[in-house]
N, C-alpha and C positions, 0 to 999 in steps of 0.2 A: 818263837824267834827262829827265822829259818836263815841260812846259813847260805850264804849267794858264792857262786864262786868266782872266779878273776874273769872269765870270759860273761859271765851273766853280768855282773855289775858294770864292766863295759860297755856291754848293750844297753843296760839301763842306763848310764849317763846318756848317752847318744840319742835315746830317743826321748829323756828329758830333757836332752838340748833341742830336741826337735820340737817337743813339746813348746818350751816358751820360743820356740821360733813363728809356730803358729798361735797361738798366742798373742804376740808380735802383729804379723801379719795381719790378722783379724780385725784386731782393736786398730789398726792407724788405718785399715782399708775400708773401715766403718765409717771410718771421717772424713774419706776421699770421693766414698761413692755417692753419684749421683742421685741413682733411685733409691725411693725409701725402701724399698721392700727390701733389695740389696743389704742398703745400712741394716733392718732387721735382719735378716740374716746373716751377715759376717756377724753382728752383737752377738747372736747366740750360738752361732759356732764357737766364737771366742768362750762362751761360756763353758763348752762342753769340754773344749781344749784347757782350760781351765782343771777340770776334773779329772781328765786324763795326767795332765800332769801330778795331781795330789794323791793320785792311782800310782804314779810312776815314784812317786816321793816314800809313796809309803812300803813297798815293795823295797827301793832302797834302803830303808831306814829296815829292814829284817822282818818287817809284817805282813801277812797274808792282808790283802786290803778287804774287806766287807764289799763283797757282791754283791748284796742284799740288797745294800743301799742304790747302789749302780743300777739294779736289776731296773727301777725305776725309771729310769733314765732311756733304756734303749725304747720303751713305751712313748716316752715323750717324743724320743727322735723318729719313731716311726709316724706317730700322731703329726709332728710337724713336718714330716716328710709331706706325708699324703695331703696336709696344707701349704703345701707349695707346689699345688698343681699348677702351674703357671698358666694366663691365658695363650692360646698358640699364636694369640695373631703375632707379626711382627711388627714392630714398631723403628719407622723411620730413623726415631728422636731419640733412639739409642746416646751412651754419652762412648765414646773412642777410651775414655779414661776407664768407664766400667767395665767394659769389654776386656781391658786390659790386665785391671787386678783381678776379672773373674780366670782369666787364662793363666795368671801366674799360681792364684790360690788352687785352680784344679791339676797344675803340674805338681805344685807341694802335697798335695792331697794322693797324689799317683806315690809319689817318691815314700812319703811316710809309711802307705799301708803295705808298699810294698817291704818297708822296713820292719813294720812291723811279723809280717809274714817268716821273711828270714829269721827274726828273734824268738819266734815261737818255738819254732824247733829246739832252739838253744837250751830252754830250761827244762829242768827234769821232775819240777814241782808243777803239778797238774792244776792246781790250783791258779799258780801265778798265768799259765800258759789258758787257762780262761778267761784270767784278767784282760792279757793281752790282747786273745782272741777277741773279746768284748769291745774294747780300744777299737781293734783295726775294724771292726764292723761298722764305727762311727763315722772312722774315720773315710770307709766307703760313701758312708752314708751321706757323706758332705761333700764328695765328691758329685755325687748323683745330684745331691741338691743343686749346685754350683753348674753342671752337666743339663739339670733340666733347664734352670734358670738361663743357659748362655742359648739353649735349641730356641725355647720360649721367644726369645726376643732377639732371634737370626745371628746372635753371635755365633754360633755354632752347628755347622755342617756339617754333620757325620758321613763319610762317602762310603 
């Protein structure tokens, strides 16, 4: 049982509010978006935000969370990284609405990891500050996805 102090548990709330924020986001931008691939993807982000939270819960509750288990996971998210090579062409038939939740979910995606960045610092248990570390790597990781996904189909212009 490890022993959190006022300013750690803080951050932990915060970014388990973040957590079911995205969460949130996910699961209702699943059922907005037009394209399918989209809805599969916001589903399985939701997923992983999912697990991030139960990372964020259990750290809360005094436990070192199982990496082990997690460790899994960052394999998957690379595997379905590299399967969402998107085609480049652009497509006219974009929907305005997709475009839209993909621009808000990759502000959220900026906003978290960078939260999560600052909260690493915070703890002095190396252990948890991997956990974290692990999190904001995901949490990059969907931003890229969301990032390839908006270049793929001309939402997005990098200048």
């Amino acid at each position: 049982m490890i022993q959190l102090t006022q300013k750690e548990t803080m951050l932990l709330k915060d970014l388990k509010s973040h957590e079911e924020l995205c969460i949130s986001k996910y699961n209702d931008y699943a059922s907005k978006a037009q394209d399918a691939q989209l809805k599969d993807m916001f589903n399985k982000h939701a997923q992983h935000e999912q697990q991030h939270l139960n990372t964020i819960t259990t750290i809360l509750s005094g436990q070192i969370p199982n990496m082990q288990q997690n460790s899994g996971n960052a394999n998957n998210n690379a595997s379905s990284a590299s399967q969402n090579n998107f085609t480049a062409t652009q497509s006219t038939a974009n929907s305005p609405m997709d475009a839209k939740l993909c621009g808000d979910l990759l502000m959220t995606e900026k906003y978290v990891s960078g939260t999560y960045d600052t909260s690493i610092f915070e703890f002095r248990d190396t252990n948890i500050r991997q956990a974290l570390n692990h999190i904001q790597k995901e949490e990059q990781q969907h931003g890229e996805d969301i990032f390839n996904y908006m270049q793929s189909k001309g939402m997005y212009n990098p200048q």
